[in-house]
C-alpha positions in Angstrom: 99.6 120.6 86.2 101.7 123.5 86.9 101.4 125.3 90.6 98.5 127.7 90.4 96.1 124.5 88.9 97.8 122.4 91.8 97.2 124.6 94.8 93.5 125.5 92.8 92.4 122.1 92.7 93.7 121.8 96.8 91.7 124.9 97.6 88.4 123.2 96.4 89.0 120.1 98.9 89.1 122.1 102.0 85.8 122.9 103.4 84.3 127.0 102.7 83.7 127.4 106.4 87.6 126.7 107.2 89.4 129.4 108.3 92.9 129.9 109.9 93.5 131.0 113.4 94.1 134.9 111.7 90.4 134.0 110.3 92.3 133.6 106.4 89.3 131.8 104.7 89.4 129.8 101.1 88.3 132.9 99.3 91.2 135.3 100.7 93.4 132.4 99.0 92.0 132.4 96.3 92.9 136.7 96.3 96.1 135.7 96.4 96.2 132.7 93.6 94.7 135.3 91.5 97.8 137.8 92.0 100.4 134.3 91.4 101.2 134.9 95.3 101.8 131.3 95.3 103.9 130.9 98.2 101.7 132.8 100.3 98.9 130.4 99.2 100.9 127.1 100.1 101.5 128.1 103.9 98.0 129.5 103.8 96.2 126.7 102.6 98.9 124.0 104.8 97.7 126.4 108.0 94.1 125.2 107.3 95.5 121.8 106.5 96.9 121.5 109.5 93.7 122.6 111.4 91.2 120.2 110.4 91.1 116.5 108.6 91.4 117.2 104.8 91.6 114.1 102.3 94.8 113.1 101.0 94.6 114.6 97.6 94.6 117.8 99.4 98.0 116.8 100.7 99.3 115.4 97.5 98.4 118.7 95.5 100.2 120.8 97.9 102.9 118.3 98.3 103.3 118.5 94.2 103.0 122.4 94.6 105.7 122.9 97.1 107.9 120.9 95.1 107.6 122.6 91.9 108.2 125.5 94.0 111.5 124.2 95.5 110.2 124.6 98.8 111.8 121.6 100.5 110.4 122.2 103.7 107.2 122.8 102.9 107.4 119.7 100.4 108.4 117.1 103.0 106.1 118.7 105.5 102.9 117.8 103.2 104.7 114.4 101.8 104.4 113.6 105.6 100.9 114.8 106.0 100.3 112.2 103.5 102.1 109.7 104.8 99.9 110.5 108.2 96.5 109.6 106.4 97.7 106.7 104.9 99.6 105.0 108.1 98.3 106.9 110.7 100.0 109.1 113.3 100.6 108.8 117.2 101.2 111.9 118.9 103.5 112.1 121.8 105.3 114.3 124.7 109.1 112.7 124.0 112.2 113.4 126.2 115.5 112.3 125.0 117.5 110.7 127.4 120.7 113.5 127.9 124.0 112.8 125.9 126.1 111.9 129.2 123.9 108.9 129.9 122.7 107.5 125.9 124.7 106.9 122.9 123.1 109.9 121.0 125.3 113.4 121.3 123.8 115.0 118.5 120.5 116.5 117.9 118.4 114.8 115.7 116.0 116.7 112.9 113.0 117.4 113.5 111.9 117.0 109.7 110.7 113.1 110.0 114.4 111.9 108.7 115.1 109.5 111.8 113.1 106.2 112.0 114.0 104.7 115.0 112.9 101.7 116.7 109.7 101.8 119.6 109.2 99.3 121.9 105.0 99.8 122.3 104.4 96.4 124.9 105.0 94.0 121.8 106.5 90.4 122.2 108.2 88.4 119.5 107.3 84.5 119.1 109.9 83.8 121.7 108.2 85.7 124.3 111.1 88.6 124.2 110.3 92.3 123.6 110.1 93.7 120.6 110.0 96.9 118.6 108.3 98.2 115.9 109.6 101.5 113.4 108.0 104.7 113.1 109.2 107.6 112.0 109.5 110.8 113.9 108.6 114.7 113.4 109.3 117.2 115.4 106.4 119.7 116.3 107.8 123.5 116.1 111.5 122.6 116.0 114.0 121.7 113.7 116.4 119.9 115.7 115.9 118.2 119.0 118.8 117.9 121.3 120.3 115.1 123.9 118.3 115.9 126.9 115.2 118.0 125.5 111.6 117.6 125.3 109.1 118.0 122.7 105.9 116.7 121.1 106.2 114.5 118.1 104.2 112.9 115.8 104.9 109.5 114.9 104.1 107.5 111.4 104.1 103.6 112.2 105.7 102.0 109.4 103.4 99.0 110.1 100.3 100.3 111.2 99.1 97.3 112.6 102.0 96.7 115.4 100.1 99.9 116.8 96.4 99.2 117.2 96.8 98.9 120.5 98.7 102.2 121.7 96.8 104.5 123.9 97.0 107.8 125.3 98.8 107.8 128.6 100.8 105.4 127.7 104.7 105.3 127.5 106.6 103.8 125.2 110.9 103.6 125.0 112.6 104.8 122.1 116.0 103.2 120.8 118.3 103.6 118.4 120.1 100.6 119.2 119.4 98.2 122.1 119.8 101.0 124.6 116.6 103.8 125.5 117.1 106.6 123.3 114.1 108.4 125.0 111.0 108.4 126.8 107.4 109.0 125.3 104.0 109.4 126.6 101.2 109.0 124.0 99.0 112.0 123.7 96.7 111.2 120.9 96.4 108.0 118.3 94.9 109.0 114.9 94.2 105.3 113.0 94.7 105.4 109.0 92.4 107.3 106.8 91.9 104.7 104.7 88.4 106.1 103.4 89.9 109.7 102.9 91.2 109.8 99.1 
């Protein structure tokens, strides 16, 4: 499918009644698929994405759309979304700890490349903590730094290490055996398993 039929066949998943916060509905989109504004249509259509729970095609489309479109961002953003529905996703309120006192003196990205290691309350067989991977976006921000604070969303790469997690909860991030960071759970979406 080339990008117009792509973002088309996404439009039709999301809901008539959706609109974004600037009230942009499905039919203003489809205005500007109509005039090939295709790029305008992709944010458009991952703003109303991002407001309400749309099936995985949706995210697939878009994610296939962005890509032919060589819009990276906007490509790993909705490759992620997917990855969200299938694994679920664990919002937080993270601080890192501040590069005098942890190993980490760089930022990291906020674009869901780092997968670092969470200890969530688990034990291994021999009764000592253990961790479990998920990988981290940052909300609003490209890069966090040593010291700074910001909500992130979370993919468990083994959803079932997470079944318990709750909001209010904290739970230590590491990189290595040290605490990278602190994190307080604000939300826990399970997978969509039933949303294809």
């Amino acid at each position: 499918m080339d990008v117009a039929e792509l973002l088309e066949v996404a439009s039709l998943l999301v809901p008539e009644e959706a609109a974004t916060e600037n009230d942009i509905t499905v039919r203003d989109i489809w205005d500007y698929l109509v005039h090939d504004e295709w790029e305008i249509a992709l944010g458009l259509l991952e703003e109303l994405g991002d407001a309400r729970s749309l099936p995985l095609a949706f995210w697939e489309q878009l994610a296939e759309a962005a890509e032919q479109l060589r819009l990276e961002r906007s490509a790993t953003w909705c490759h992620w979304r997917c990855s969200e529905i299938r694994n679920g996703v664990i919002r937080a309120d993270l601080t890192l700890g501040p590069a005098a006192e942890a190993r980490r003196t760089t930022p990291i990205s906020g674009a869901g490349v780092l997968r670092p290691m969470w200890d969530i309350g688990l034990f291994s067989p021999t009764g000592g903590r253990a961790v479990s991977i998920a990988g981290l976006w940052v909300e609003n921000m490209p890069m966090l730094e040593p010291g700074g604070r910001a909500t992130v969303r979370l993919v468990p790469l083994t959803p079932s290490h997470w079944t318990h997690v709750q909001p209010g909860q904290q739970i230590t991030m590491h990189e290595d055996r040290a605490v990278a960071g602190t994190a307080v759970i604000l939300e826990v979406c399970r997978p969509a398993g039933a949303m294809t």
